[in-house]
Residue, then its C-alpha position, 0 to 999 in steps of 0.5 A: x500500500x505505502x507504494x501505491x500511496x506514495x507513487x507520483x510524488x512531485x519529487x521522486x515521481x515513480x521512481x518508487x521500489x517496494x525493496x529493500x534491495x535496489x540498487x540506485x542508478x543516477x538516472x532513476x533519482x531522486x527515487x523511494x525505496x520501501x521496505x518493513x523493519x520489524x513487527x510484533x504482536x499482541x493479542x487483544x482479544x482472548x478465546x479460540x480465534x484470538x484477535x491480534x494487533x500487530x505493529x508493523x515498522x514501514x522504512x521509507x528512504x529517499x534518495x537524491x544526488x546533487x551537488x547543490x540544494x541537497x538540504x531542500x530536496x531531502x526535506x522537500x521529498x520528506x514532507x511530500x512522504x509525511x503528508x501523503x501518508x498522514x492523508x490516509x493513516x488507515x491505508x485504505x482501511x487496513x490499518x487502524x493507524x499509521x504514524x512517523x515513528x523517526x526520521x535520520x538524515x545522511x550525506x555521503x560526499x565519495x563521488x563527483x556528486x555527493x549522496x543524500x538520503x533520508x530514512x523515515x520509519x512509520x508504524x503502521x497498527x492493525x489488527x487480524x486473528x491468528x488463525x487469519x493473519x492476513x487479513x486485517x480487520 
């Protein structure tokens, strides 16, 4: 879901990878790379098919390369992030809640262009029964 919120964005456009895996091309910056963290899990409802809540940590990074204007891209592609997400915290209905969790900005200067990223982790709640754990309710 965060891939489909987040495709479009002014910014990165659709230069969005659900992966945690990617490896970052010049041509395809600035660019989103989406992964999931951790999650853990509860049960809030006792009985034969408890109901659990899950918190599901989202990393989204964002990635640009230039040589000037490297402060304002990255808060740039933070905020378009931040709100696109705070639009739909359910994501559509499947969470009961989703929220930036922390933001960490890096700067690698090797290269003729320097490298900048930042990280942001949601956490996104939602619930499902253990004997269906992928279907939120």
């Amino acid at each position: 879901y965060f891939g489909t919120t987040l495709n479009g964005l002014t910014t990165t456009g659709s230069n969005v990878y659900e992966s945690r895996v990617y490896t970052l091309q010049e041509d395809t910056l600035p660019s989103l790379v989406i992964y999931t963290k951790s999650e853990t899990s509860e049960p809030i409802v006792i009985g034969t098919d408890r109901v659990m809540s899950r918190e599901l940590s989202v990393v989204v990074e964002g990635y640009c390369k230039a040589t000037s204007n490297f402060d304002d891209t990255i808060d740039t592609i933070s905020k378009e992030v931040e709100e696109a997400i705070s639009a739909d915290r359910t994501l559509g209905g499947l969470a009961k809640d989703t929220y930036l969790e922390s933001t960490e900005i890096e700067f690698n200067a090797e290269g003729e262009k320097p490298l900048g990223y930042v990280s942001m982790t949601f956490l996104t709640n939602y619930y499902v029964k253990e004997k269906n754990p992928d279907v939120a309710l």
